[in-house]
PDB file of N, CA, C and O in Angstrom:
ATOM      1  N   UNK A   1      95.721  40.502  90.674  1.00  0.00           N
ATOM      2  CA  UNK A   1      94.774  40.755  91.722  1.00  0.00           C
ATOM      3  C   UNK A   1      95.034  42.100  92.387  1.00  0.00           C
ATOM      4  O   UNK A   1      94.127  42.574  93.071  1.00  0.00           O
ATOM      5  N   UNK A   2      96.460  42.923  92.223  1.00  0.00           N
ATOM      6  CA  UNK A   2      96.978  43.940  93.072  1.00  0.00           C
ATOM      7  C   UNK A   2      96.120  44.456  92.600  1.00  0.00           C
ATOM      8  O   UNK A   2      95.301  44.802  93.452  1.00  0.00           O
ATOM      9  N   UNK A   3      95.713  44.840  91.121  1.00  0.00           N
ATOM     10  CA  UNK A   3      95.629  45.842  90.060  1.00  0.00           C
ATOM     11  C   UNK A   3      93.799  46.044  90.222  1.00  0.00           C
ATOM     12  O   UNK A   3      93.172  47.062  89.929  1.00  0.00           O
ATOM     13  N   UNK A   4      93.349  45.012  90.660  1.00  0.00           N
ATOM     14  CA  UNK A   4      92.177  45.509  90.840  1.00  0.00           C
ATOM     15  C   UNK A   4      91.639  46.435  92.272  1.00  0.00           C
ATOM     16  O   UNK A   4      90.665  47.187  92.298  1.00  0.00           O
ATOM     17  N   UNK A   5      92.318  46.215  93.099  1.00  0.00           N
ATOM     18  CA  UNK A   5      92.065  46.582  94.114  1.00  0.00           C
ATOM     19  C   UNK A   5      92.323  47.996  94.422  1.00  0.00           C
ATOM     20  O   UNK A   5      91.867  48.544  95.426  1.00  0.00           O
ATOM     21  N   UNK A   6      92.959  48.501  93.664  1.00  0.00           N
ATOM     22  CA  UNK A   6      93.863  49.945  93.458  1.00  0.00           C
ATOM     23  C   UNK A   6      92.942  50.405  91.948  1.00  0.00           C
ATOM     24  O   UNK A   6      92.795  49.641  90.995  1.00  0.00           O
ATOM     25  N   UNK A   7      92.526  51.486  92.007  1.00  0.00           N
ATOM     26  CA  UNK A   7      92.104  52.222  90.722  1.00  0.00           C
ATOM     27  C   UNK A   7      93.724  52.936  89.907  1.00  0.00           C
ATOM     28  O   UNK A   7      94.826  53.444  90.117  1.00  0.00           O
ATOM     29  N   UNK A   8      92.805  52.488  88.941  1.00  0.00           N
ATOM     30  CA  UNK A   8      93.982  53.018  87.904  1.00  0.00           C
ATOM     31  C   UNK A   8      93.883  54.351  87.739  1.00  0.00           C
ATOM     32  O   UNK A   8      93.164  55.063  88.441  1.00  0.00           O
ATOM     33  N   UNK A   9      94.820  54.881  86.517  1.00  0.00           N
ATOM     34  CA  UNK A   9      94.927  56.443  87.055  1.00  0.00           C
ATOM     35  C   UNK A   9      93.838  56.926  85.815  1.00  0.00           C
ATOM     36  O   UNK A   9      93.411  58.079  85.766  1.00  0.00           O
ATOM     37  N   UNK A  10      93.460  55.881  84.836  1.00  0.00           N
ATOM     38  CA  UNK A  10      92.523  56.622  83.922  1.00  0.00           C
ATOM     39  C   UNK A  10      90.973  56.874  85.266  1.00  0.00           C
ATOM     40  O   UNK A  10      90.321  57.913  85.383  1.00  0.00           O
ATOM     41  N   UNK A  11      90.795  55.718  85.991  1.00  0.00           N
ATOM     42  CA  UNK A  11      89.754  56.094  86.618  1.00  0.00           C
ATOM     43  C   UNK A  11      90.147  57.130  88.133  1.00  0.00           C
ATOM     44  O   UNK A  11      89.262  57.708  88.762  1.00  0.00           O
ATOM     45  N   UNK A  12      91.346  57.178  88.433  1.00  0.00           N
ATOM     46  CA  UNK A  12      91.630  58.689  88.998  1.00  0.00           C
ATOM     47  C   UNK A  12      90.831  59.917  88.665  1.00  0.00           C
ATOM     48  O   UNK A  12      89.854  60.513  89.118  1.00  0.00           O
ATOM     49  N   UNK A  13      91.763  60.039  87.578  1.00  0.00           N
ATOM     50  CA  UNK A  13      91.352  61.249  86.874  1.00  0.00           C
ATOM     51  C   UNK A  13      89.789  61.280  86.172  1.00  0.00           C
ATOM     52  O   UNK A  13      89.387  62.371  85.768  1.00  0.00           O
ATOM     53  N   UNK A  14      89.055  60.276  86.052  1.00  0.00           N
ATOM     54  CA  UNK A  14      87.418  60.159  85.661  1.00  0.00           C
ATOM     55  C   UNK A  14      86.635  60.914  86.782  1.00  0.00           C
ATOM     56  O   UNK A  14      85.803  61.821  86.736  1.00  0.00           O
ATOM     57  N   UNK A  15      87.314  60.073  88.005  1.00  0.00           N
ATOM     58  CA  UNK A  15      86.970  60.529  89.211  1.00  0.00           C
ATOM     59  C   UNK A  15      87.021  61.831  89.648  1.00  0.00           C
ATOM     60  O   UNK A  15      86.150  62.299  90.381  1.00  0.00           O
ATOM     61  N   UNK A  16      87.981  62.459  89.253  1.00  0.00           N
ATOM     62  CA  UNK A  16      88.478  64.117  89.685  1.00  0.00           C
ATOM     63  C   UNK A  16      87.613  65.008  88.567  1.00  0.00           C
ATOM     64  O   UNK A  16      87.132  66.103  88.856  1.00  0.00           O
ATOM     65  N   UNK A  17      87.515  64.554  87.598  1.00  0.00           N
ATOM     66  CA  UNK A  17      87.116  65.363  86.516  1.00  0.00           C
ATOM     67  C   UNK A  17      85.188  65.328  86.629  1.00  0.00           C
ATOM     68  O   UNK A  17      84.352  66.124  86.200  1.00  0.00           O
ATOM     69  N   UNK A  18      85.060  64.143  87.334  1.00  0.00           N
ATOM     70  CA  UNK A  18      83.391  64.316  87.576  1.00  0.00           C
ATOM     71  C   UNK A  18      83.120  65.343  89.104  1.00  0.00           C
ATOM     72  O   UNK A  18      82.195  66.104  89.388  1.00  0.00           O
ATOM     73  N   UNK A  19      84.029  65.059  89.661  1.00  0.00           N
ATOM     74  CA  UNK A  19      83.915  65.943  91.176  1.00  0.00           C
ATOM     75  C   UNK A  19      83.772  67.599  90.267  1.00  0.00           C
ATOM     76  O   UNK A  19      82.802  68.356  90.303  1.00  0.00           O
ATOM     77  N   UNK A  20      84.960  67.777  89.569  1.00  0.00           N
ATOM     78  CA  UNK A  20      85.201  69.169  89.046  1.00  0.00           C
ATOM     79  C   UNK A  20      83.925  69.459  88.488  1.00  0.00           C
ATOM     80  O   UNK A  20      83.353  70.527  88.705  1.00  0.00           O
ATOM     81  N   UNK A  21      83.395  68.434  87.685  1.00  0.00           N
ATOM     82  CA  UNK A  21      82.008  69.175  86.925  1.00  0.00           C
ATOM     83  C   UNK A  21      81.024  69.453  88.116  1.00  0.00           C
ATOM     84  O   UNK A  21      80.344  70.462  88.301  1.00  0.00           O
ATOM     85  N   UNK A  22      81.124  68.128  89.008  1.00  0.00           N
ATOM     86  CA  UNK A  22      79.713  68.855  89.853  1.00  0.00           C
ATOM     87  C   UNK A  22      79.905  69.635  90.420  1.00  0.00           C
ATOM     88  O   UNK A  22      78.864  70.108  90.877  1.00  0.00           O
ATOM     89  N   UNK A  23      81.253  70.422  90.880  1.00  0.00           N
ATOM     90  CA  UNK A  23      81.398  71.566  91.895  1.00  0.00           C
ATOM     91  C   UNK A  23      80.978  72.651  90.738  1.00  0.00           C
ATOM     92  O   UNK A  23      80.109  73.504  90.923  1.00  0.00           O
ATOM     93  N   UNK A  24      81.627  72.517  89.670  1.00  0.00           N
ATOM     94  CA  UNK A  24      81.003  73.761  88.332  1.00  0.00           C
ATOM     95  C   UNK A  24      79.959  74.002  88.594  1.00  0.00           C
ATOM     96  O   UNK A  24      79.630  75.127  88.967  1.00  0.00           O
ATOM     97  N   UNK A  25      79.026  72.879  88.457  1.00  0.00           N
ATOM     98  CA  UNK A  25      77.155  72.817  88.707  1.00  0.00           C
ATOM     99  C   UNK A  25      76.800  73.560  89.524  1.00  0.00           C
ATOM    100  O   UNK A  25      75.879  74.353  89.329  1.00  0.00           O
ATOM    101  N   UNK A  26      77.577  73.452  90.833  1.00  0.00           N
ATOM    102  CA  UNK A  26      76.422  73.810  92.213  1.00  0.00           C
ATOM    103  C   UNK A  26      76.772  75.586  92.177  1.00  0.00           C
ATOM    104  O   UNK A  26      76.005  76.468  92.561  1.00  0.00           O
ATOM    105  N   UNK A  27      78.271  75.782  91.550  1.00  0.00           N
ATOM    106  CA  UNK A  27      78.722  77.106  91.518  1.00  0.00           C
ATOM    107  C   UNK A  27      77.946  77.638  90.434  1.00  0.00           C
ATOM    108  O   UNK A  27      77.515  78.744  90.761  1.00  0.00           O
ATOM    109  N   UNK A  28      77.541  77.259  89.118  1.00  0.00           N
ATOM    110  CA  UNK A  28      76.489  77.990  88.347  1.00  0.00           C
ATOM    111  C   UNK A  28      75.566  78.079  88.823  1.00  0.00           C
ATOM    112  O   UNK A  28      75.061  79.201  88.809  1.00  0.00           O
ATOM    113  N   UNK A  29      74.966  77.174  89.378  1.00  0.00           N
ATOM    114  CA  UNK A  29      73.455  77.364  90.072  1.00  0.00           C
ATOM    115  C   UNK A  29      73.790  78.406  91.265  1.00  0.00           C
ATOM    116  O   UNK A  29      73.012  79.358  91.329  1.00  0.00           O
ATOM    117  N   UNK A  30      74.506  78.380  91.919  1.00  0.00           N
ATOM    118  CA  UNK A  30      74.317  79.932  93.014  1.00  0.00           C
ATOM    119  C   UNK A  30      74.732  80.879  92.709  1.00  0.00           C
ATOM    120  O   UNK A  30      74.736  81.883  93.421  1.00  0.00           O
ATOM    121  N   UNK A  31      75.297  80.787  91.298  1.00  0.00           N
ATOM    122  CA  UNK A  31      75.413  82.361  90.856  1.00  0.00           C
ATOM    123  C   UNK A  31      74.006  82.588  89.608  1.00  0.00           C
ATOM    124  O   UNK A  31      73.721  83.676  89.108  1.00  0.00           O
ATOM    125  N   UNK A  32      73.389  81.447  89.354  1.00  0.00           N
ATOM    126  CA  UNK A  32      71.896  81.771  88.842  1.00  0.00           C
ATOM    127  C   UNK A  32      71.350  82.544  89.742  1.00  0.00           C
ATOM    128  O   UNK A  32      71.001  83.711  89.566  1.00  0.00           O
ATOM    129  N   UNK A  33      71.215  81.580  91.254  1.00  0.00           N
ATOM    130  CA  UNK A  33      70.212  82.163  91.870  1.00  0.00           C
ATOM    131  C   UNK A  33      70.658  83.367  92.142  1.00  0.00           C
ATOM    132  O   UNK A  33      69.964  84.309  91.759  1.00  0.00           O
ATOM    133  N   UNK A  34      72.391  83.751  93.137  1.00  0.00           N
ATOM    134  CA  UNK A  34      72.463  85.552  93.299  1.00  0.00           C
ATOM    135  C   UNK A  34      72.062  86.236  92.143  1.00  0.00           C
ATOM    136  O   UNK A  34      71.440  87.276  92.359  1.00  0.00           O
ATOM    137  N   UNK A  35      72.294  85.859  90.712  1.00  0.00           N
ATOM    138  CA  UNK A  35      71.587  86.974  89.986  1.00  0.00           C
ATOM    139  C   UNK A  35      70.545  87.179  90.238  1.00  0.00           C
ATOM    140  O   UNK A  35      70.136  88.339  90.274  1.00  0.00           O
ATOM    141  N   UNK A  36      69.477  85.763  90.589  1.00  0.00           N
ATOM    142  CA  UNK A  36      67.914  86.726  90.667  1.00  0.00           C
ATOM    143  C   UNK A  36      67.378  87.038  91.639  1.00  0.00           C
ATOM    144  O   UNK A  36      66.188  87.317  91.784  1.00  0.00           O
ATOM    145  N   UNK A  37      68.360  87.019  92.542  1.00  0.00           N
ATOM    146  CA  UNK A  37      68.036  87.884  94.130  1.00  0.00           C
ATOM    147  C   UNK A  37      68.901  89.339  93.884  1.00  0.00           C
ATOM    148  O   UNK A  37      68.883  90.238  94.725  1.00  0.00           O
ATOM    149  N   UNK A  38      69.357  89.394  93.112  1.00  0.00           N
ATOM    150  CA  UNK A  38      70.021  90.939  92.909  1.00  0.00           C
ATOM    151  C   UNK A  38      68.973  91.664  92.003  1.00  0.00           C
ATOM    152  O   UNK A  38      68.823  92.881  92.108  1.00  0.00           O
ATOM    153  N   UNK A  39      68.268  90.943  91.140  1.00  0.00           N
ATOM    154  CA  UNK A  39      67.593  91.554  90.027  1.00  0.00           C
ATOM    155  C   UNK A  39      66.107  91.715  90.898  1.00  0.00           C
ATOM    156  O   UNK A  39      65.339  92.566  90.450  1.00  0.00           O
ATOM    157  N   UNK A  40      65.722  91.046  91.955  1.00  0.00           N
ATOM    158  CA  UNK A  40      64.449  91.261  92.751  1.00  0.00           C
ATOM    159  C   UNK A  40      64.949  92.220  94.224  1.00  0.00           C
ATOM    160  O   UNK A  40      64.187  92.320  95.184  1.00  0.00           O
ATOM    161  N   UNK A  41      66.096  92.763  94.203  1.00  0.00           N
ATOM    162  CA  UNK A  41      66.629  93.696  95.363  1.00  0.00           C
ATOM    163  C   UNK A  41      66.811  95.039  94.321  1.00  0.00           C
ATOM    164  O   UNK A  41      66.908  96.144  94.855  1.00  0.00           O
ATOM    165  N   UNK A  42      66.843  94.969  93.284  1.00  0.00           N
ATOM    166  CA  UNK A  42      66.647  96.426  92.097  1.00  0.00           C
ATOM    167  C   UNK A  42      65.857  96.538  92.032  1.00  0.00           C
ATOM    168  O   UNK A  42      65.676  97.752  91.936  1.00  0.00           O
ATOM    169  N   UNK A  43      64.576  95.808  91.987  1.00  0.00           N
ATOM    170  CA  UNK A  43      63.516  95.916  91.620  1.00  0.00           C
ATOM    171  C   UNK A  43      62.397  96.433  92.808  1.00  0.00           C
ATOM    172  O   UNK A  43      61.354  97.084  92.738  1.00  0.00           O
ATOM    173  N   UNK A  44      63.158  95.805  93.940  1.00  0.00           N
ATOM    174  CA  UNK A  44      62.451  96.189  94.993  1.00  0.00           C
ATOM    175  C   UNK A  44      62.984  97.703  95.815  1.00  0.00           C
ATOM    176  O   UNK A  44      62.271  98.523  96.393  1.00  0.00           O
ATOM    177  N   UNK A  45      64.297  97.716  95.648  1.00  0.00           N
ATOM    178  CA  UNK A  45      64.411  99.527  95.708  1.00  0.00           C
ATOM    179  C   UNK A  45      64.384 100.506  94.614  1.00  0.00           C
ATOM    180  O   UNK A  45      64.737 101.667  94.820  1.00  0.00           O
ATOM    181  N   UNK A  46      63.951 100.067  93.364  1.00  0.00           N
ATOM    182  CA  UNK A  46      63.134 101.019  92.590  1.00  0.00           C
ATOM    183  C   UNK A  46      62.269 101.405  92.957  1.00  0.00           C
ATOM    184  O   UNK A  46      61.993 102.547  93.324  1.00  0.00           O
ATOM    185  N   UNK A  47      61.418 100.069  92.900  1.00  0.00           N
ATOM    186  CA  UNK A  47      60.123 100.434  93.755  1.00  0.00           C
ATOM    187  C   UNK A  47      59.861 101.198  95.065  1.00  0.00           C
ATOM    188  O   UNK A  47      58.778 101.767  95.203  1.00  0.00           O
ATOM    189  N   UNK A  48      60.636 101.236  95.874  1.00  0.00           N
ATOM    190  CA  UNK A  48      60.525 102.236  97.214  1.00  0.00           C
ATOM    191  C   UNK A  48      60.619 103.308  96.645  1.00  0.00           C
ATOM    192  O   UNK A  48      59.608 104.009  96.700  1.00  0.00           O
ATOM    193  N   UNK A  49      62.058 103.969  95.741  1.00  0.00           N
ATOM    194  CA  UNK A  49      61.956 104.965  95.760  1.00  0.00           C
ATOM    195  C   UNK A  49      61.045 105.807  94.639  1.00  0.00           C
ATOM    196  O   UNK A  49      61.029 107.038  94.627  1.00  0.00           O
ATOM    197  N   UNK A  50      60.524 105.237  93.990  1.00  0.00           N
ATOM    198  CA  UNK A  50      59.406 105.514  93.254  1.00  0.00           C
ATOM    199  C   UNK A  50      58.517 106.009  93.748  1.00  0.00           C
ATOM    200  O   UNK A  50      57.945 107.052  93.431  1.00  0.00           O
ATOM    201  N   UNK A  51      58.175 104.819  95.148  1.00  0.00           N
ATOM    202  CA  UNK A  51      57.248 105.662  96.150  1.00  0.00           C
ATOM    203  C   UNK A  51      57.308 106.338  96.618  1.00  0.00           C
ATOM    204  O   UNK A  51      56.252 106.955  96.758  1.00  0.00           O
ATOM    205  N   UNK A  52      58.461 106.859  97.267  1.00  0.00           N
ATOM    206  CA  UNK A  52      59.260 107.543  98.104  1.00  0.00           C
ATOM    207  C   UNK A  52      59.201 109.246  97.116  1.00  0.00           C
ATOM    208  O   UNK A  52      59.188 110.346  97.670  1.00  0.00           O
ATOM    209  N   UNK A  53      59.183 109.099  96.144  1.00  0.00           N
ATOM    210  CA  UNK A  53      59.240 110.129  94.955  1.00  0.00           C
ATOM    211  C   UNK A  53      57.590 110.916  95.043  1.00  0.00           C
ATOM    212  O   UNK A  53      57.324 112.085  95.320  1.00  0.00           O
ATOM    213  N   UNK A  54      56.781 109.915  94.737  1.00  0.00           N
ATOM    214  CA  UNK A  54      55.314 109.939  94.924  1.00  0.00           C
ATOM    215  C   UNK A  54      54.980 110.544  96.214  1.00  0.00           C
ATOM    216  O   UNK A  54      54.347 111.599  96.238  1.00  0.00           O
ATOM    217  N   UNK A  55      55.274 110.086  97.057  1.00  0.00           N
ATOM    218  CA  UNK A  55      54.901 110.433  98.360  1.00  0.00           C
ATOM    219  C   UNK A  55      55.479 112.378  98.537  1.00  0.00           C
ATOM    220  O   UNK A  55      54.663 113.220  98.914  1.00  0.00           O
ATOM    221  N   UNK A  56      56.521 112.646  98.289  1.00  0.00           N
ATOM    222  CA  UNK A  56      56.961 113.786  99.082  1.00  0.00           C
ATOM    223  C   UNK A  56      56.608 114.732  97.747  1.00  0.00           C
ATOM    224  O   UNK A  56      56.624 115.955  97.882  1.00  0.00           O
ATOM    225  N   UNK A  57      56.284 114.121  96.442  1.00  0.00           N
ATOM    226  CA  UNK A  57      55.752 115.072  95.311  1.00  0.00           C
ATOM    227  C   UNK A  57      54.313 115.477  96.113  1.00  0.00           C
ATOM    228  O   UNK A  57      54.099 116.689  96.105  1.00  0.00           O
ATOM    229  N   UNK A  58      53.414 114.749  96.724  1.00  0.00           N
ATOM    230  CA  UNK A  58      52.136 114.722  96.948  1.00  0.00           C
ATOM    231  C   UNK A  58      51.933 115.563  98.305  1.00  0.00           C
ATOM    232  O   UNK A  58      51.094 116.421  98.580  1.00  0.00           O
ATOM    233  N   UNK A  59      53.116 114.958  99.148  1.00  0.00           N
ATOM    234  CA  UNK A  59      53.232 116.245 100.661  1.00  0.00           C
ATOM    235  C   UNK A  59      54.150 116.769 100.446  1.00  0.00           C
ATOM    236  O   UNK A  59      55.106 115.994 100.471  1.00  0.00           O
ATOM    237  N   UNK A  60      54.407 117.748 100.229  1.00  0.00           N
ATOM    238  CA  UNK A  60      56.030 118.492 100.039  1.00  0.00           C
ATOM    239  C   UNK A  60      55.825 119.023 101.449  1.00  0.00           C
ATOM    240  O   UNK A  60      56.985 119.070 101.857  1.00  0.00           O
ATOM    241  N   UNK A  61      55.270 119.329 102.157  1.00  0.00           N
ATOM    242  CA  UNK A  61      55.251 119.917 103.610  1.00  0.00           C
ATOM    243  C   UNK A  61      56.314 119.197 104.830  1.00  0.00           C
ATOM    244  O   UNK A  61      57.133 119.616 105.648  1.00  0.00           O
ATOM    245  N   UNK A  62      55.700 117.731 104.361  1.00  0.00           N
ATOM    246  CA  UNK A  62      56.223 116.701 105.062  1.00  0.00           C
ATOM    247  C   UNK A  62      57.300 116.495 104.948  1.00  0.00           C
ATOM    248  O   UNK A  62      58.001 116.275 105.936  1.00  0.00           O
ATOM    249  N   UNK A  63      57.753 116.497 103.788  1.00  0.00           N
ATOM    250  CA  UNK A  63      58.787 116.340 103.027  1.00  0.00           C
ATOM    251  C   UNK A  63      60.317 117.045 103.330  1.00  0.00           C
ATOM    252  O   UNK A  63      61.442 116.554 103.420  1.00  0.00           O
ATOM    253  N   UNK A  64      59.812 118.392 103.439  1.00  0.00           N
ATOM    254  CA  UNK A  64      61.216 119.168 104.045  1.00  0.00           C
ATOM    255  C   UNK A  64      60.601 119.269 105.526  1.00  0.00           C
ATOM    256  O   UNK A  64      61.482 119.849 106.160  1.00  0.00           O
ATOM    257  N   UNK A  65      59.739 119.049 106.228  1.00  0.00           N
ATOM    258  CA  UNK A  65      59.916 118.650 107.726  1.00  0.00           C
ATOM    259  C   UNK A  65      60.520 117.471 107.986  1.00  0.00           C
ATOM    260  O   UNK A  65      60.679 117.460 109.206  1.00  0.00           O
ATOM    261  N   UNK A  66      60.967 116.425 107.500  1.00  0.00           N
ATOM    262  CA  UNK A  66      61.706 115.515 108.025  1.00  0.00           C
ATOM    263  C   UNK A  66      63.091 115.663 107.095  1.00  0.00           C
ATOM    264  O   UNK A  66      64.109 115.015 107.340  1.00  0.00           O
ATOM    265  N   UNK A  67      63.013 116.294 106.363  1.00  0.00           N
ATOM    266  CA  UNK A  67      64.067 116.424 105.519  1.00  0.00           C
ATOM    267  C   UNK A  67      65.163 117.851 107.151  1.00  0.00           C
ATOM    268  O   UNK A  67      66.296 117.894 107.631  1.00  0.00           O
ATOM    269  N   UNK A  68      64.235 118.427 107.272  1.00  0.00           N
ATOM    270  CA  UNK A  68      64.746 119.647 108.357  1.00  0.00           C
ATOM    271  C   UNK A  68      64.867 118.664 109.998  1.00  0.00           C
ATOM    272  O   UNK A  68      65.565 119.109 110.909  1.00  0.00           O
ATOM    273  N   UNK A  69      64.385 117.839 110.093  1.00  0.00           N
ATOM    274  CA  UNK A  69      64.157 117.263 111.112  1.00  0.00           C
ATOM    275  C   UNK A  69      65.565 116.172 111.128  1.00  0.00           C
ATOM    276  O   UNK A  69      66.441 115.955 111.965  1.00  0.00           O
ATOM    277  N   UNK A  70      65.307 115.694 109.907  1.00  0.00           N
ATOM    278  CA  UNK A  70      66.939 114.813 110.187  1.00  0.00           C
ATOM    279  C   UNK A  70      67.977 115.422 110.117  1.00  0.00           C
ATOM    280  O   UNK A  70      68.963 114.807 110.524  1.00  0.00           O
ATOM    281  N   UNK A  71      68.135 116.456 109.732  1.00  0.00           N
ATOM    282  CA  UNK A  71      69.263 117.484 109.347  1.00  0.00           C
ATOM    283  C   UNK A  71      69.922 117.618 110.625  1.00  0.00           C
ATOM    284  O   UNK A  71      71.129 117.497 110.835  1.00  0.00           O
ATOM    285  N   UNK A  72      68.760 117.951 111.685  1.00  0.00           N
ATOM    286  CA  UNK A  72      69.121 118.963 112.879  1.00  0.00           C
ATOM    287  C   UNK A  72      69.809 118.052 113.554  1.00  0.00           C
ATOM    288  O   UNK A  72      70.848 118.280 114.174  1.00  0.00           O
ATOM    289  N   UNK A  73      68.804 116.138 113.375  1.00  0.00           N
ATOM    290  CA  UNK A  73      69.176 115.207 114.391  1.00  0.00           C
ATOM    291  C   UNK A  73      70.769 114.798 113.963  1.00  0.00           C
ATOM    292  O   UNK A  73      71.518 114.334 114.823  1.00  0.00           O
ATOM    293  N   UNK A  74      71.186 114.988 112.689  1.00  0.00           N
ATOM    294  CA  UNK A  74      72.294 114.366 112.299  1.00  0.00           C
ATOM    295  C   UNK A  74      73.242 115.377 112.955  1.00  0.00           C
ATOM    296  O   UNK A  74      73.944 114.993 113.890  1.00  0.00           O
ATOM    297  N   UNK A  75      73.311 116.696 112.508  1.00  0.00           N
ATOM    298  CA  UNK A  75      73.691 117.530 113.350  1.00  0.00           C
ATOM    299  C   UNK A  75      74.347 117.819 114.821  1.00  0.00           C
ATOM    300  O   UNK A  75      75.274 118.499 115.261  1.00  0.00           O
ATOM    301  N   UNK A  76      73.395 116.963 115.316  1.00  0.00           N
ATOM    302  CA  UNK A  76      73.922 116.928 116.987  1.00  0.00           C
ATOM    303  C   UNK A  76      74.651 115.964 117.094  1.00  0.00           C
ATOM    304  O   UNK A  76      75.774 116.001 117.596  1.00  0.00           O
ATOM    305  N   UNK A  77      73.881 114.584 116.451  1.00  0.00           N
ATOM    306  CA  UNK A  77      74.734 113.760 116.741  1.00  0.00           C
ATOM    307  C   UNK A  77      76.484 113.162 115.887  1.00  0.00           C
ATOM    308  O   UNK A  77      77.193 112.175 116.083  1.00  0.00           O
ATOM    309  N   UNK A  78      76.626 114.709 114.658  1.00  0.00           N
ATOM    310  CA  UNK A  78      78.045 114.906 114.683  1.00  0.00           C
ATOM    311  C   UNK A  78      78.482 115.698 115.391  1.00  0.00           C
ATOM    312  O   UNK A  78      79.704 115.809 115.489  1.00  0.00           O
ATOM    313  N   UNK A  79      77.430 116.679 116.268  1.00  0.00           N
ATOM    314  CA  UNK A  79      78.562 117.612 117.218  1.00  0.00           C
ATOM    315  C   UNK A  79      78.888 116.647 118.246  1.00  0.00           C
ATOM    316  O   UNK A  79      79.728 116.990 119.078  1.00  0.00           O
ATOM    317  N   UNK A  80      78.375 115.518 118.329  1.00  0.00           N
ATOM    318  CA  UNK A  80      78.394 114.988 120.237  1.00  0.00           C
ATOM    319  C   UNK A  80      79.648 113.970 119.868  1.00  0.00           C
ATOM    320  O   UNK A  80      80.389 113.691 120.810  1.00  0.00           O
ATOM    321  N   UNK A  81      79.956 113.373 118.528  1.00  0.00           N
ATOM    322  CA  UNK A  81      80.707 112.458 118.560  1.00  0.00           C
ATOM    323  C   UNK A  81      82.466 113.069 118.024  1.00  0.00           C
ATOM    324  O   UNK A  81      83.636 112.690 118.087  1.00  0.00           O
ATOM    325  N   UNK A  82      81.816 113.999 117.606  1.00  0.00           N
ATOM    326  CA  UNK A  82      83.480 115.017 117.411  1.00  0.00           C
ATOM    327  C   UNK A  82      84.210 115.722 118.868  1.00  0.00           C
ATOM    328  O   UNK A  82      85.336 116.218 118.921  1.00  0.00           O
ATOM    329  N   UNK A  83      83.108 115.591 120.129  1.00  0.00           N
ATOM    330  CA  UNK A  83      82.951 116.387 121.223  1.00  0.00           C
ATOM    331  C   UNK A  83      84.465 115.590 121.770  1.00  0.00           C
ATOM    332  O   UNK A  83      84.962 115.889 122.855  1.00  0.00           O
TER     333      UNK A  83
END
């Protein structure tokens, strides 16, 4: 009667070895899904800078005015923090 009440060690280890697979599971599945949130975050800053390419090919005016415009702002704000 002891012997039933107590698991034996074959069903121990049944026990440990099914926990192990399902933790495997849930860890493949969230490294499925980070792959296809990494592969739709490439895809989505290709795409910007594609546009981003398009855009300052089409205004080049604009283009080195903010290109001259952030320059100046970055500028100050390394002279003010070296100050």
């Amino acid at each position: 009667m002891a012997d039933n009440e107590q698991p034996t060690e074959d069903q121990e280890t049944e026990q440990q070895e099914a926990e192990l697979k399902e933790k495997i599971s849930s860890y493949e599945k969230l490294l499925d899904r980070l792959k296809k949130e990494r592969q739709n975050v490439i895809k989505e800053i290709s795409d910007d800078y594609r546009n981003a390419r398009r855009y300052v090919r089409s205004h080049p005016e604009e283009g080195v005015l903010l290109s001259f415009v952030g320059g100046i702002a970055l500028g100050i704000l390394i002279g003010k923090l070296t100050k």
